[in-house]
C-alpha positions as CSV (number, residue, x, y, z in Angstrom):
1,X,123.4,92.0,99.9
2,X,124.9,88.7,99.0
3,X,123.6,86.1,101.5
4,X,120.5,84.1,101.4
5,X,119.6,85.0,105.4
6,X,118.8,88.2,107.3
7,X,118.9,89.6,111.0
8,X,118.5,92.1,112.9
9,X,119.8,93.0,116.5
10,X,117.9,95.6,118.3
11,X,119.2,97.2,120.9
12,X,117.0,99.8,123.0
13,X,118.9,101.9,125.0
14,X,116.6,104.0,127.9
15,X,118.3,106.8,129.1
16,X,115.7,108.5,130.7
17,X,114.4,108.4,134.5
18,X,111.2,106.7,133.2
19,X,110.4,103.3,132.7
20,X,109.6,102.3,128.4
21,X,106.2,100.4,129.0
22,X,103.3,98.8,126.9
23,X,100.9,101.0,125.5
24,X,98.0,98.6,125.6
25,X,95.5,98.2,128.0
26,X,97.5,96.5,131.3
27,X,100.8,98.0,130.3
28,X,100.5,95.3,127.6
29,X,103.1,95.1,124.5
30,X,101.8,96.3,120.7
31,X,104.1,94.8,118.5
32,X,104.5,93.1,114.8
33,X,106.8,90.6,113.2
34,X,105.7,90.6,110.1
35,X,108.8,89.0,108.4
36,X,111.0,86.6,110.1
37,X,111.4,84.8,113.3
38,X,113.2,85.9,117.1
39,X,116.4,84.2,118.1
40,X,117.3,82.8,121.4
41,X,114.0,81.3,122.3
42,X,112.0,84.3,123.0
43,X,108.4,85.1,120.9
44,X,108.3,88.7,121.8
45,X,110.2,91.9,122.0
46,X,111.4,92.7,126.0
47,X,109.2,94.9,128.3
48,X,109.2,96.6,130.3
49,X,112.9,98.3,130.1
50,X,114.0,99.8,133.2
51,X,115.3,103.3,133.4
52,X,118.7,103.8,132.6
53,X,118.5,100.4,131.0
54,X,118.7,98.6,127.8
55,X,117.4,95.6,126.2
56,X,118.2,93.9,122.9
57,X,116.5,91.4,120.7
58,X,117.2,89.5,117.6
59,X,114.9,88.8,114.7
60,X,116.1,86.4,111.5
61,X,114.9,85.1,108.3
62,X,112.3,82.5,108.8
63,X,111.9,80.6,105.0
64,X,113.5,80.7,102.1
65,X,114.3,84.5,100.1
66,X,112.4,86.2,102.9
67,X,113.7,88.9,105.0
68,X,112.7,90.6,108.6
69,X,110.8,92.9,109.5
70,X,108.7,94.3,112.5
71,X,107.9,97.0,115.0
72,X,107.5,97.6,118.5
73,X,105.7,100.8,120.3
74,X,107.0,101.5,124.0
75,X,105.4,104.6,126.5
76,X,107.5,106.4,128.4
77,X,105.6,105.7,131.5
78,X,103.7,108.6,133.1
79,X,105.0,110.9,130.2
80,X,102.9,111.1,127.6
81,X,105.3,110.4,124.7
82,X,105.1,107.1,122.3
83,X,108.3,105.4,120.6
84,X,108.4,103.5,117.9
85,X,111.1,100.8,116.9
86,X,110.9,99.4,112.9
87,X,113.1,97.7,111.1
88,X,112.7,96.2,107.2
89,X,115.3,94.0,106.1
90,X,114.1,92.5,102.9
91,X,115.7,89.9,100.7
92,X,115.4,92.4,98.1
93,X,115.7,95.6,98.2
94,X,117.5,98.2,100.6
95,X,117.1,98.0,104.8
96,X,115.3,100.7,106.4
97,X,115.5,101.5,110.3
98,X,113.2,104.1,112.5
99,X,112.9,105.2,115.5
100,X,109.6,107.2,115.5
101,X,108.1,109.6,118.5
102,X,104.5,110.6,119.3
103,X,103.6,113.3,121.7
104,X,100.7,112.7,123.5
105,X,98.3,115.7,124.7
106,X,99.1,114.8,128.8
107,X,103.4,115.4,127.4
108,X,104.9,118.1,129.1
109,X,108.8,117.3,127.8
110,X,109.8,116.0,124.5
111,X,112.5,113.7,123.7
112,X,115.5,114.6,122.3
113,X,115.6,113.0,118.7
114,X,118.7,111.0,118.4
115,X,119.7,108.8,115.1
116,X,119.5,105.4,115.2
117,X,123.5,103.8,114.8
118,X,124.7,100.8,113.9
119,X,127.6,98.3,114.1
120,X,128.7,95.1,111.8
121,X,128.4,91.3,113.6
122,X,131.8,91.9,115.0
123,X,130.8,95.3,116.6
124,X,132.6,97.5,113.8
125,X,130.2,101.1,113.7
126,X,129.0,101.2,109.8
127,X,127.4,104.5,108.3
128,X,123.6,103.9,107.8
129,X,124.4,104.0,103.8
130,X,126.0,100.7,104.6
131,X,123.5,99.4,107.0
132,X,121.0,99.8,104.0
133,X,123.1,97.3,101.7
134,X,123.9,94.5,104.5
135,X,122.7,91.7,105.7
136,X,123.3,91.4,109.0
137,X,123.3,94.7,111.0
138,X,123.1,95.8,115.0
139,X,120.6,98.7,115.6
140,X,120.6,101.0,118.6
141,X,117.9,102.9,119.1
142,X,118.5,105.4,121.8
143,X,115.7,107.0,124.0
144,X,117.0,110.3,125.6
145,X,114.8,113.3,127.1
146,X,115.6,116.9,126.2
147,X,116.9,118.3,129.0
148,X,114.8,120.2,131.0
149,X,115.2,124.7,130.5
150,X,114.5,126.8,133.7
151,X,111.9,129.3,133.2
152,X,112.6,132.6,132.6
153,X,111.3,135.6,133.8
154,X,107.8,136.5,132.2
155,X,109.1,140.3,130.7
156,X,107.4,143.2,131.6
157,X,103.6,144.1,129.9
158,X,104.2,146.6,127.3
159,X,102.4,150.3,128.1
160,X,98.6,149.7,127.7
161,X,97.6,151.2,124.4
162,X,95.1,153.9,124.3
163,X,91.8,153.2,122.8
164,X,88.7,155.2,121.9
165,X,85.5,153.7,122.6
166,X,84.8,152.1,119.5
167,X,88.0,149.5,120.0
168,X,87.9,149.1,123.7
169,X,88.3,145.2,124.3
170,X,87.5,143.6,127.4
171,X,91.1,142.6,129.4
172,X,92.5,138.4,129.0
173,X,88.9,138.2,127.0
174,X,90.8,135.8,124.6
175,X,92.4,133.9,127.0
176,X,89.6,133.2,129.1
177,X,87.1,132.3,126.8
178,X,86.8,129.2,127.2
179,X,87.9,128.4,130.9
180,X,84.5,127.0,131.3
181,X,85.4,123.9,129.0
182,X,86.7,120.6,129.9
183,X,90.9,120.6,129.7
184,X,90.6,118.5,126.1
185,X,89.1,121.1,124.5
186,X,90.8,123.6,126.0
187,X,94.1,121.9,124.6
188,X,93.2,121.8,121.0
189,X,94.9,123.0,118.7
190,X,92.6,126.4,116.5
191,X,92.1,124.4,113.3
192,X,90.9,121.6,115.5
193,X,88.4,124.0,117.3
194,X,87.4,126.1,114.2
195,X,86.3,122.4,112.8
196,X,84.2,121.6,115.5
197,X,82.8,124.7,115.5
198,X,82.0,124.4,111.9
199,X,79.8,121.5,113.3
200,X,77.2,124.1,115.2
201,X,74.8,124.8,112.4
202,X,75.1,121.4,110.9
203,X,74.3,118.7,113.7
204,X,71.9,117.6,114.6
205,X,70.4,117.2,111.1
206,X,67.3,115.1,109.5
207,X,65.3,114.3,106.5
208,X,62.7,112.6,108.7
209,X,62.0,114.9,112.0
210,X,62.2,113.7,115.2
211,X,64.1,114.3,118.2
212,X,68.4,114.0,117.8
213,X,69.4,110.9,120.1
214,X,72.3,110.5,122.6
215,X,71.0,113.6,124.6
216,X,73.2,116.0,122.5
217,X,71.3,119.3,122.5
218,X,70.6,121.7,119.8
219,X,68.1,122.3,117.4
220,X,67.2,119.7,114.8
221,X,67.8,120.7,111.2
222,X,65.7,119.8,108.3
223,X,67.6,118.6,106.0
224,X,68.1,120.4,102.7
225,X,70.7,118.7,101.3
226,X,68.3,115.5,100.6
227,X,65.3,115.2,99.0
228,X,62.2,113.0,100.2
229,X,60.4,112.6,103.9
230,X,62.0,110.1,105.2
231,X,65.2,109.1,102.9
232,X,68.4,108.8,104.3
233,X,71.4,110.9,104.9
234,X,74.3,109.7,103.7
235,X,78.2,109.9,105.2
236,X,79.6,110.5,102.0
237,X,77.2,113.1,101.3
238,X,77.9,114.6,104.4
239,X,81.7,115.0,105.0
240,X,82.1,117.0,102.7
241,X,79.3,119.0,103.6
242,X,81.0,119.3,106.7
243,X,84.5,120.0,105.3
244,X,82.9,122.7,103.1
245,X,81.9,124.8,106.3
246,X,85.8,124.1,107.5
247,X,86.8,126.1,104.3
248,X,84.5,128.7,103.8
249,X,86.4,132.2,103.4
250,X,89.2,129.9,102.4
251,X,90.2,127.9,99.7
252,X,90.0,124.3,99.5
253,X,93.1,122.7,97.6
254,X,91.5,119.2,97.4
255,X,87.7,120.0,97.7
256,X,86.9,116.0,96.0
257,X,88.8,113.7,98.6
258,X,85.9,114.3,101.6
259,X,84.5,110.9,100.9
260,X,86.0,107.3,100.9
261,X,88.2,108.3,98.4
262,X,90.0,110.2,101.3
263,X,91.8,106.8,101.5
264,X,92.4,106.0,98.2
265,X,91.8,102.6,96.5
266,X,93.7,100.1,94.4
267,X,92.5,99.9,91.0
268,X,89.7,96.9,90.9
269,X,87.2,95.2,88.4
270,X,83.3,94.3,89.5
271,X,81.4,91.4,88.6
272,X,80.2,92.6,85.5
273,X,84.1,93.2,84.3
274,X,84.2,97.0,84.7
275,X,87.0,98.7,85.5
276,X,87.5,101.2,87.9
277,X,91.6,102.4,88.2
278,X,93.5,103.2,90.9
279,X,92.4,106.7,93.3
280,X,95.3,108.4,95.0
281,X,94.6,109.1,98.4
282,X,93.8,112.9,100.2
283,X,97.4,114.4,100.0
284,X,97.6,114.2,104.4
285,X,96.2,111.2,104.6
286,X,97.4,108.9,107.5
287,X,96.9,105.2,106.8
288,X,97.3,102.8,109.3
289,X,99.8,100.9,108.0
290,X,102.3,103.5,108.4
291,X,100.8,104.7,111.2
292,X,99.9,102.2,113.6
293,X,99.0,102.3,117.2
294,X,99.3,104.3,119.3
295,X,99.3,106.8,117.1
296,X,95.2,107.4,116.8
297,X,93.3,110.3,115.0
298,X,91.9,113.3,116.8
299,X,89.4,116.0,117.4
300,X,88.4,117.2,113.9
301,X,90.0,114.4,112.3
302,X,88.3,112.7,108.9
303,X,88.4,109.1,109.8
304,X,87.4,106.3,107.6
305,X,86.3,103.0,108.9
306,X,86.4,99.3,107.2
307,X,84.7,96.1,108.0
308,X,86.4,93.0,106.9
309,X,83.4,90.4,106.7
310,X,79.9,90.6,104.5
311,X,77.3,91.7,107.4
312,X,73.7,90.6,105.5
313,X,73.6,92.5,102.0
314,X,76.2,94.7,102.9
315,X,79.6,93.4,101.7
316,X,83.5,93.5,102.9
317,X,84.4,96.9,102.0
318,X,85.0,100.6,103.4
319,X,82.0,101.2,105.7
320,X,81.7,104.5,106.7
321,X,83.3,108.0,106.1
322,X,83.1,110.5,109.5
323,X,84.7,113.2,111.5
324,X,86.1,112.6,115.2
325,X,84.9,115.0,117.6
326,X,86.2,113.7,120.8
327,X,89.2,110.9,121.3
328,X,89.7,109.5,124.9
329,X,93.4,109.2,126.6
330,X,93.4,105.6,126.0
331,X,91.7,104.4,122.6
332,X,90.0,101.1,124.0
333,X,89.3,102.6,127.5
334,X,85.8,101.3,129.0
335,X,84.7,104.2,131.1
336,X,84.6,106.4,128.6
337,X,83.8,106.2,124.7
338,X,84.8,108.4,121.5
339,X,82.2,111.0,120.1
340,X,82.3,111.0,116.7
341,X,79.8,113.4,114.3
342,X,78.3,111.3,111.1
343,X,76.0,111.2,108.5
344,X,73.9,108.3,107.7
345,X,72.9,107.1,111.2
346,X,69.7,105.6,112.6
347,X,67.5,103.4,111.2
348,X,67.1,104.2,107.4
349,X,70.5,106.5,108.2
350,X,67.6,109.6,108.1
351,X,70.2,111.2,110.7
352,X,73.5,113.5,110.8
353,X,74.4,113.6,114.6
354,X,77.1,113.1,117.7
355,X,77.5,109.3,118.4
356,X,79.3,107.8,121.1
357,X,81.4,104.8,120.2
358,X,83.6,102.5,122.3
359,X,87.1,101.7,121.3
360,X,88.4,97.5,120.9
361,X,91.4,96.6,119.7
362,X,91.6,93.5,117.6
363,X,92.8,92.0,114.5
364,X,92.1,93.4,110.7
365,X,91.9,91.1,108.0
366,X,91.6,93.4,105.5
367,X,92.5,96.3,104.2
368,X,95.3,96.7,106.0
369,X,96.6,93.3,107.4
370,X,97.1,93.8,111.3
371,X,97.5,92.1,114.2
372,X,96.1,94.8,116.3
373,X,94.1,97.7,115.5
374,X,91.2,99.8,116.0
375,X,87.1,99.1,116.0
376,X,84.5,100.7,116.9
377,X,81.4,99.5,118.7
378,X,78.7,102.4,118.3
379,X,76.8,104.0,115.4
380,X,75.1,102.2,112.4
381,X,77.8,100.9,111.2
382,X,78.2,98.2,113.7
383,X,74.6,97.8,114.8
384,X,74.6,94.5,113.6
385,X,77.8,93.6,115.6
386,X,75.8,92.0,119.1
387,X,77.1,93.3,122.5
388,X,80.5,91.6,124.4
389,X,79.3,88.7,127.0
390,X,81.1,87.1,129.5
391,X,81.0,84.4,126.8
392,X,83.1,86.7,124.3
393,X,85.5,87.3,127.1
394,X,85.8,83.8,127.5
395,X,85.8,82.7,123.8
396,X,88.4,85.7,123.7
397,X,91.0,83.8,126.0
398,X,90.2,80.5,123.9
399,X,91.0,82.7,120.6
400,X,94.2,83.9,121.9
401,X,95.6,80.7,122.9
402,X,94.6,79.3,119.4
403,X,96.6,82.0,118.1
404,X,99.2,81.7,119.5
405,X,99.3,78.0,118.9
406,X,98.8,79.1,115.3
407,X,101.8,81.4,115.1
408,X,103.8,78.5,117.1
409,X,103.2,76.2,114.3
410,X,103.7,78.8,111.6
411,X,107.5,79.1,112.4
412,X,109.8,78.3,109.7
413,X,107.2,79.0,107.2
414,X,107.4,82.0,105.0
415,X,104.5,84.8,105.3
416,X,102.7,85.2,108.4
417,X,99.8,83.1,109.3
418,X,96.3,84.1,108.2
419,X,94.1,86.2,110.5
420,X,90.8,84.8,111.7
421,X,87.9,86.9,113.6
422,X,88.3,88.1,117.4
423,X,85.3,87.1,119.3
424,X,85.5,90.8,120.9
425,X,85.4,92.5,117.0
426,X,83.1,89.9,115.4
427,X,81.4,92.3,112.4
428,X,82.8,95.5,113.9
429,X,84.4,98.0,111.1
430,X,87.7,99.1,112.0
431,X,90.2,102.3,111.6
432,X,92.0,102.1,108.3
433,X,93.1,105.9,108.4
434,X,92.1,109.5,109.2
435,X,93.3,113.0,107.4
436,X,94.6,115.2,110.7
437,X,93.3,118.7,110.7
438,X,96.3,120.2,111.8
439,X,97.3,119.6,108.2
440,X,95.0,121.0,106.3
441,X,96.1,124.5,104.5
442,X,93.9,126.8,102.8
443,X,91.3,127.9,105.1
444,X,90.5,131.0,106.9
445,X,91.4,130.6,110.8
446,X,88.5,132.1,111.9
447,X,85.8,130.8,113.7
448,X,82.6,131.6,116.3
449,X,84.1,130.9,119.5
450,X,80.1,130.3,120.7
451,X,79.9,128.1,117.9
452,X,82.9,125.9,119.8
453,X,81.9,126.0,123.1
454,X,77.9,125.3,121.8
455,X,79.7,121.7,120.0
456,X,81.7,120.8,123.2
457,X,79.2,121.4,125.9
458,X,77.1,118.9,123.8
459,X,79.8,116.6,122.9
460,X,80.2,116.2,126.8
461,X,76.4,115.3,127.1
462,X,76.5,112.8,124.5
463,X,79.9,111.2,126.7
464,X,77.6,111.8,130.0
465,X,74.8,109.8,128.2
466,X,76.8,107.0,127.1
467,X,78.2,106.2,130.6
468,X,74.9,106.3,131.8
469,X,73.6,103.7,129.5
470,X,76.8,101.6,128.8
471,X,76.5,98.4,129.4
């Protein structure tokens, strides 16, 4: 690179039947410009895009050595499957260019993946080796379904096998084990269900008695993991109290990263000048910042939750450490809530239990700088955050035009303007990262399919509860 300026030229080229869409609530856009401005008088990246369309946009140096870079996620509509556009050019530094794909659970085809190409300003192809080193470069990102293979004929059953008494097994017992259970947990994957059903003997759990809340069933456990009527649980004491049941019979390759240090933390000094260095992260851990929406954690997923303003004595910082249990279609849907098991809950935190939480999208301030990710109403970790009004909605609107006035008057400037509070996520902790199950390696893939169906059936009472009471 030579120049002082950078851009970009993003084509998106839709050759499917399906519309690309917004994944946000509305069909609305989730996007970023974190570097840079748009050319040609537009402040956001084109949507919808019509099938068998494309669309193109342009995004340049805004400031002196700065670069561009941003992302846009699309849906194909009614599909199930998630695309992501990024691109990075930096002043320093080499140009990077993605075109990432999430699959959905409702999916039933894939898309074919197809490498993003590129051309010169005058329309001359380059190899992406050169596209790293220039200045100026024209990206096509191509959307294309895998073509659809007829289904062959199911082969003939094999001769039944003769068996003795002591071996007989009931016919399709394994397949129809669970036909009683809602389609979600039907779907999930087995280290997904041997986690929750490493949850059974677990939850609900208390050092001070009482009843669990939420409706969820099962027997209360006295807690012997703390000491003292009436002291609190903890949800760093308890994920990896959880994650221990995940791994018995197997053998843990990272048995210390079950509490915040999941995530991983910049080196830092307190007050008093002590110095604590830098923790690397759990090996499979999934931070937001590389993985933004609509890519969201799932059923058995450790999640890790931050809160960006000091709520009474309890500063900015990582909140809470937990375990999803339950993750609706659409993150920030109102009729129906996450379920998420946790230690530390209730007054005092003298419970380990099912709680339902409701997804909001908004902005983070901190950890991870975003325009738009995920909180979560629900639990003691936002029971200081008060309940949306029609006021909030209101004071909502007023907050998006002054943010959008904000970013108007930032152009031209370097950096990107600084984030302030979202009436709708006022003191509510948001998602900075999760460590997906499916990853994990090392355990034994056995589980008590009772134990699973005994977690679901009350994971659907706790969802049946919250709808009842939401407000």
């Amino acid at each position: 690179m030579s120049g002082m300026s950078r851009s970009v030229q993003c084509i998106v080229v839709n050759e499917t039947e399906f519309e690309l869409v917004g994944t946000l609530s509305g069909g609305k856009l989730n996007w970023d410009l974190l570097h840079g401005s748009f050319d040609g008088g537009i402040d956001a990246p084109p949507c919808p895009i019509a099938a068998g369309a494309r669309a193109e946009f342009t995004t340049s140096t805004a400031g002196l050595f700065t670069g561009t870079e941003g992302w846009v996620v699309y849906e194909l509509k009614g599909q199930g499957l998630i695309v992501q556009v990024s691109w990075n050019e930096p002043f320093i530094g080499s140009n990077s260019y993605t075109l990432g794909v999430n699959k959905l659970a409702s999916a039933t085809r894939e898309l074919e993946p197809v490498p993003v190409s590129f051309t010169d300003r005058n329309g001359k192809p380059i190899s992406f080796a050169e596209a790293e080193k220039a200045d100026d470069v024209i990206a096509t990102y191509t959307v294309r379904l895998k073509p659809l293979v007829a289904e062959q004929a199911t082969p003939p059953a094999p001769p039944p096998i003769e068996r003795g008494p002591a071996d007989a097994v009931t016919p399709n017992k394994e397949t129809s084990v669970f036909d009683d259970l809602p389609a979600w947990a039907r779907k999930l994957s087995e280290p997904r269900k041997k986690l929750l059903a490493s949850l059974a003997h677990i939850i609900p759990q208390s050092t001070g008695g009482g009843a669990a809340d939420y409706d969820q069933g099962g027997k209360m456990v006295k807690s012997a993991w703390w000491t003292g009527e009436g002291r609190g649980t903890s949800c760093t004491g308890y994920n990896p109290k959880v994650m221990q049941a995940f791994y018995q019979g197997g053998t843990d390759p990272y048995p210390d990263k079950w509490a915040f240090n999941a995530g991983g933390a910049a080196a830092w000094e307190d007050k008093e000048g002590k110095k604590y260095p830098k923790v690397d992260p759990h090996p499979k851990w999934k931070g937001v910042e590389k993985h933004p929406p609509p890519e969201m954690p799932g059923p058995g997923d450790t999640y890790i939750l931050f809160i960006d303003y000091q709520v009474g004595d309890l500063p900015a910082g990582i909140r809470h450490v937990g375990n999803i249990v339950y993750a609706p279609e659409t993150p920030d849907a109102t009729d129906d809530c996450w379920v998420t098991a946790d230690g530390g809950q209730r007054k005092k935190g003298v419970h380990c239990q099912l709680v339902p939480r409701l997804g909001i999208f908004g902005p983070a301030k901190q950890r991870v700088p975003m325009p738009n990710t995920l909180h979560f109403r629900g639990g003691a970790e936002a029971l200081n955050a008060p309940a949306t009004t029609a006021a909030d909605d209101k004071a909502f609107e007023q907050w998006q035009e002054a943010e959008a006035k904000k970013a108007k008057d930032w152009e031209g400037k370097s950096g990107t303007p600084p984030i302030t509070k979202s009436p709708r996520t006022k003191n509510l902790p948001h998602l900075i990262g999760w460590v997906p199950t499916d990853d994990l390696t090392g355990f034994d893939p056995s589980y008590s399919k009772d134990d699973f169906k005994d977690v679901v059936q009350r994971i659907e009472k706790v969802r049946a509860y919250w709808l009842q009471h939401k407000k």
